[in-house]
C-alpha positions in Angstrom: 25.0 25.9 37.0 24.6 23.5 34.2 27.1 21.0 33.3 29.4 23.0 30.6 28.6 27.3 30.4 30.7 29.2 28.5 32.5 32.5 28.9 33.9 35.0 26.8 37.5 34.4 26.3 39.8 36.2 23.6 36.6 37.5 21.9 35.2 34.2 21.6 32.8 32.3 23.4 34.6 29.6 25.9 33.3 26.7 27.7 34.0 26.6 31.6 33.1 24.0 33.9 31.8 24.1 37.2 33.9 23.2 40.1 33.2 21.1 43.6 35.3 21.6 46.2 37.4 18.3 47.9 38.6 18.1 51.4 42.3 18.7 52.6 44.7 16.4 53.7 45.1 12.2 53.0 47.3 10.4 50.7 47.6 12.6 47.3 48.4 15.7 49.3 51.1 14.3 50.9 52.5 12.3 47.9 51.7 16.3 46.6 53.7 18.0 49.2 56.9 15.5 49.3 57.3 16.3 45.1 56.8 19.8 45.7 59.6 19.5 48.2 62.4 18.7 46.2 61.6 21.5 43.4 61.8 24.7 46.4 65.2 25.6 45.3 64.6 25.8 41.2 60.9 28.2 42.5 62.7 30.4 45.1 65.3 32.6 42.7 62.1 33.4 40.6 59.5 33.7 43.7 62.2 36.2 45.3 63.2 38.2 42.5 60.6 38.2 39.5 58.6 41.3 40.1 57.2 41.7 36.5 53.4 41.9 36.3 50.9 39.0 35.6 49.9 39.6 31.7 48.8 37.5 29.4 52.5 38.8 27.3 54.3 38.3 30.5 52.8 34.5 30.4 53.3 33.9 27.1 57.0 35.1 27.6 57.9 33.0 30.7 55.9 29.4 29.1 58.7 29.7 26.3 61.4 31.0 28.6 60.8 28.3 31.5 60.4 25.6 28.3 63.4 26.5 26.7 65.6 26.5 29.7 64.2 23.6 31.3 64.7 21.3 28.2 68.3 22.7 28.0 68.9 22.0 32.1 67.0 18.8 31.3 69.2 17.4 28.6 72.7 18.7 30.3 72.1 17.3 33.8 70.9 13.8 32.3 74.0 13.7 29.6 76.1 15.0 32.5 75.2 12.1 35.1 74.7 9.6 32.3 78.7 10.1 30.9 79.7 10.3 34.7 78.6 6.8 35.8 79.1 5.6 31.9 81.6 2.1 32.1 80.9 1.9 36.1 80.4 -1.5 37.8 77.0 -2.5 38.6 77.2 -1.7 42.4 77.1 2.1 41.2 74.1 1.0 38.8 71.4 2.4 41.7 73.8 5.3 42.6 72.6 6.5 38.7 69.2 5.7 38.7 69.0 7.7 42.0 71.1 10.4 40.7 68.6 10.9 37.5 65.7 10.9 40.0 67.0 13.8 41.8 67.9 15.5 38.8 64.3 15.0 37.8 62.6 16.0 41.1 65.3 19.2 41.5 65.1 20.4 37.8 63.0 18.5 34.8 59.6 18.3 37.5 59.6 22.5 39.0 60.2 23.5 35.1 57.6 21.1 33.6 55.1 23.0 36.6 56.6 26.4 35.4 55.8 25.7 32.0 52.1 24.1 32.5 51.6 27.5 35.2 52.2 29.6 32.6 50.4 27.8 29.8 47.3 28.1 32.6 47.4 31.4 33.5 47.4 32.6 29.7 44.3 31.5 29.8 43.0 32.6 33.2 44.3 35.9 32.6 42.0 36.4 29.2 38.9 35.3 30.9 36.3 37.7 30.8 34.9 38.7 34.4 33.3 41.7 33.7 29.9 40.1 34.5 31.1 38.7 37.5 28.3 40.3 40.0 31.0 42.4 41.9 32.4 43.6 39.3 29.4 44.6 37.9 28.8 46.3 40.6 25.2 43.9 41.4 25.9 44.5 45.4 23.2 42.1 47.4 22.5 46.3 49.5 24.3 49.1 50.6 25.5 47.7 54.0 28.8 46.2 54.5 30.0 44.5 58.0 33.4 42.5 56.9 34.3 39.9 59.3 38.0 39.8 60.2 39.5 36.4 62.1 41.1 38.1 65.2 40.0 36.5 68.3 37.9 39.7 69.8 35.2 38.3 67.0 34.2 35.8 69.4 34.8 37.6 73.3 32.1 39.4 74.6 28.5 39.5 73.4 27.9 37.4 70.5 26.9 39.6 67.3 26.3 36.9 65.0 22.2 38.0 64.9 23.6 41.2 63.7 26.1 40.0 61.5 23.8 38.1 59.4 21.1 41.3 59.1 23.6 42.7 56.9 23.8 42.7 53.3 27.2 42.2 52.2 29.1 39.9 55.1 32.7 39.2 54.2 34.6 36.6 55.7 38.1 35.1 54.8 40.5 32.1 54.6 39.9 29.5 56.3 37.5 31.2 58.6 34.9 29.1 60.6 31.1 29.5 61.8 30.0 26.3 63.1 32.9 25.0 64.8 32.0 25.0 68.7 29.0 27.4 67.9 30.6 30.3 66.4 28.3 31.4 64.1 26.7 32.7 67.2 29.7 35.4 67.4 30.4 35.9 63.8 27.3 34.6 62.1 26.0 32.7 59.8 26.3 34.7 56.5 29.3 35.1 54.3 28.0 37.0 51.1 32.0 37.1 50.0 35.4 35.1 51.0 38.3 36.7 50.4 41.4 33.9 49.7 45.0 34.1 50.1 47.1 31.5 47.6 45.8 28.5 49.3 42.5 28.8 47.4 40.6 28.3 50.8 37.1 27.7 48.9 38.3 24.9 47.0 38.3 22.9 50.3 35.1 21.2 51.6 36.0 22.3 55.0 35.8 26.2 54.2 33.5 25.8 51.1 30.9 28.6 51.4 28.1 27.5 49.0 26.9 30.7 47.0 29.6 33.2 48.2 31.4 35.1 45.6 35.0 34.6 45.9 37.9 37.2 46.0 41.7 36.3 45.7 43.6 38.7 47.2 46.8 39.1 45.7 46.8 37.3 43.1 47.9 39.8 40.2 50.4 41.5 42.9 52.9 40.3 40.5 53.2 37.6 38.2 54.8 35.0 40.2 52.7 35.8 42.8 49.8 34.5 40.3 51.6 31.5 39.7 51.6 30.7 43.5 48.0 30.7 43.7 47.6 27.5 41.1 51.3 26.0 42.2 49.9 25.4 45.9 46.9 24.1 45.3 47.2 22.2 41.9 50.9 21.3 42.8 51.4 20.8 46.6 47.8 19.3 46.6 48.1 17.3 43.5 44.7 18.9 42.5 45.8 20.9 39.5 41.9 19.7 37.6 39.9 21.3 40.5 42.3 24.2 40.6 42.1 25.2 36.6 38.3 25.1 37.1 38.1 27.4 40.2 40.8 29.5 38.8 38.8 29.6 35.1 35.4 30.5 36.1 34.4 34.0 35.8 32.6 33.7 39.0 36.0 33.8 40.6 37.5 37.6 40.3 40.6 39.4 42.4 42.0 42.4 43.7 43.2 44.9 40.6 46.6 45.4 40.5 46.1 49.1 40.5 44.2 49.1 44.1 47.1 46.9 45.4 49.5 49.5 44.2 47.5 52.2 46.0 46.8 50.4 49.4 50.4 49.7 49.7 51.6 53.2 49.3 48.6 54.7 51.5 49.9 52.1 54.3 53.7 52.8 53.5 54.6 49.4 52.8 58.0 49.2 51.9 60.1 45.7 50.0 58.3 42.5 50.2 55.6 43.6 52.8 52.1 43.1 51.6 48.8 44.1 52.5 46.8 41.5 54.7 43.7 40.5 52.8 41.6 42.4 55.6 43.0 45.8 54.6 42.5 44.7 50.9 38.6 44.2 51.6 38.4 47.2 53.2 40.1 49.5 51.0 37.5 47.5 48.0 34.3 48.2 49.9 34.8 51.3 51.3 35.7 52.7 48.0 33.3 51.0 45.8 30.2 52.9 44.5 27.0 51.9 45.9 28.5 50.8 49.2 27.1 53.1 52.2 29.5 54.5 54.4 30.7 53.8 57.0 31.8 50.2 56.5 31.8 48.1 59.6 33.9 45.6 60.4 34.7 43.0 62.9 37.2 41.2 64.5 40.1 42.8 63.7 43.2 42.9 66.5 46.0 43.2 63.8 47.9 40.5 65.5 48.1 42.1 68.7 47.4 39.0 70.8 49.1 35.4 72.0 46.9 34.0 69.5 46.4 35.0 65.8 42.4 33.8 64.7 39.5 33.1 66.7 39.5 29.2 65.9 43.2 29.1 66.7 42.0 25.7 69.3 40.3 24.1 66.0 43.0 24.3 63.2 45.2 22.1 62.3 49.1 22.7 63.3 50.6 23.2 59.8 47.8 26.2 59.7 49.2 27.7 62.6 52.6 27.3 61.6 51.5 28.5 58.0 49.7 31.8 60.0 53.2 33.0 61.9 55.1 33.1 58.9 52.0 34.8 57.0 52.4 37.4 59.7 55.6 38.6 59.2 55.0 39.5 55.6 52.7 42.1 56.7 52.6 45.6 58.7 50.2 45.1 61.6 51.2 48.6 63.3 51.0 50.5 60.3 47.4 48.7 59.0 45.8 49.8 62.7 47.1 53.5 62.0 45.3 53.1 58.6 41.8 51.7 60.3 42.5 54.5 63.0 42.6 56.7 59.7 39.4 55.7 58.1 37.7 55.8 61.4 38.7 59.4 62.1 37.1 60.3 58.5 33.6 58.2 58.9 34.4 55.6 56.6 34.7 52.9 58.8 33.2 52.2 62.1 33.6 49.0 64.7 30.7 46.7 65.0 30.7 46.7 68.7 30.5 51.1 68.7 27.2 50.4 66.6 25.8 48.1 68.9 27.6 49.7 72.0 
């Protein structure tokens, strides 16, 4: 990829710029992390209760809304604490500086973010992906074998010689391969990642060079988008690499409209969502050119003590991240939907191939 391509944007031609993945962790995510802290409580009413759909109008709509309202808040908290500790002695001089700073962190800082989000995903929204080799419909063959993280991926006889004879091999998160000689079990070829909000292929550490890359919820609902750039360019402090990755037609997502239809196949009911998994199968094995049945791997839906097959090798706040994840989706109902698919051909277990 050269330096600056462009893509086609609002009926004009656009310049994007590549992207390079940076590692997790160190100074700036944690300076990251304790800002994002302090603005949870101004995020959460919207994050719970906005369920309006990620457009470009709904965008446009909530920059000037969350720009409006956060200059107002801005302007009434500051007058408010500034008349409060007006004519007070100088001891209370650092009780008012410290005031204004939590005013700032609580209410000016989440809105600016809310703003800038929305400002960003007017334009990610417009990007053209229609080239984008998926969906263009360019598969690399007609075989799919999509590689879940449950642990049975690496118990038993290592298939990873198998894996990797496949043509389209789907992996996801913040999977590993080489990590204590996985790639023996799940091989060494990922042809597509599937990512949550935490924009797993923007790290170094989970960086799979050449792999398409497919965010799974990300137009669920509008807010939902604006999850998948607060966390990475917010928490992270790496809002540049995220407006890149998130810019590039190279990156595409789930439609809205095959969300919609995988949650009422699987009966999901209120704020339970599909696991990316379920959302990569339902994609391939209803996608032309794919032959059927789709085969997959190392998938326990959370039936075990332990939730991935690298549990030993990730970090704690992963795990801790994973058992919350879990509870947001339906593993009983997603196995009676696999059960489903195998019952009608269309999907098949690795290990019954090779069985």
């Amino acid at each position: 990829m050269g330096e600056v391509d462009s893509v086609r944007m609002g009926g004009l031609d656009q310049p994007f710029l590549p992207w390079t993945p940076v590692s997790g962790g160190g100074f700036r995510s944690i300076l990251g992390r304790f800002i994002s802290f302090w603005a949870y409580p101004a995020l959460l009413p919207y994050a719970v209760f906005s369920h309006c759909p990620a457009t470009v109008a709904n965008a446009k709509w909530f920059r000037a809304y969350f720009a409006i309202l956060g200059s107002a808040g801005s302007i009434v908290g500051h007058t408010f604490l500034y008349r409060k500790f007006a004519g007070s002695d100088r001891g209370s001089t650092l009780y008012h500086a410290l005031a204004h700073l939590l005013w700032a962190a609580t209410w000016d800082d989440p809105y600016a973010w809310l703003c800038g989000i929305s400002h960003q995903l007017i334009k990610i929204f417009s990007v053209n992906r229609t080239e984008n080799r998926l969906n263009a419909g360019r598969l690399k063959g007609p075989k799919v074998l999509i590689v879940g993280n449950g642990p049975s991926a690496v118990e038993g006889e290592p298939f990873g010689e198998r894996i990797d004879q496949f043509d389209e091999v789907v992996h996801f998160n913040n999977f590993q391969t080489k990590a204590a000689g996985m790639e023996r079990w799940v091989g060494s070829k990922t042809t597509v990642h599937f990512s949550d909000g935490v924009l797993y292929p923007t790290f170094t550490e989970y960086h799979v060079p050449g792999a398409d890359i497919v965010l799974s919820l990300f137009v669920d609902r509008y807010m939902v988008a604006g999850s998948y750039v607060i966390l990475r360019a917010g928490a992270d402090l790496q809002y540049r690499l995220t407006s890149r990755f998130l810019m590039h037609p190279d990156t595409t997502w789930i439609e809205k409209a095959d969300i919609d239809v995988l949650k009422k196949e699987l009966g999901l009911k209120g704020v339970k969502h599909p696991t990316s998994g379920m959302l990569a199968i339902h994609y391939f094995v209803n996608k032309p050119g794919v032959e059927l049945p789709v085969y997959i791997h190392g998938f326990d839906f959370f039936m075990g003590p332990k939730i991935h097959y690298f549990h030993d090798h990730e970090p704690l706040y992963e795990r801790l991240n994973n058992n919350i994840g879990v509870n947001m989706h339906s593993p009983h109902l997603e196995k009676l939907y696999v059960e489903k698919l195998i019952a009608e051909g269309k999907v098949r277990f690795l290990k019954e191939k090779v069985g």
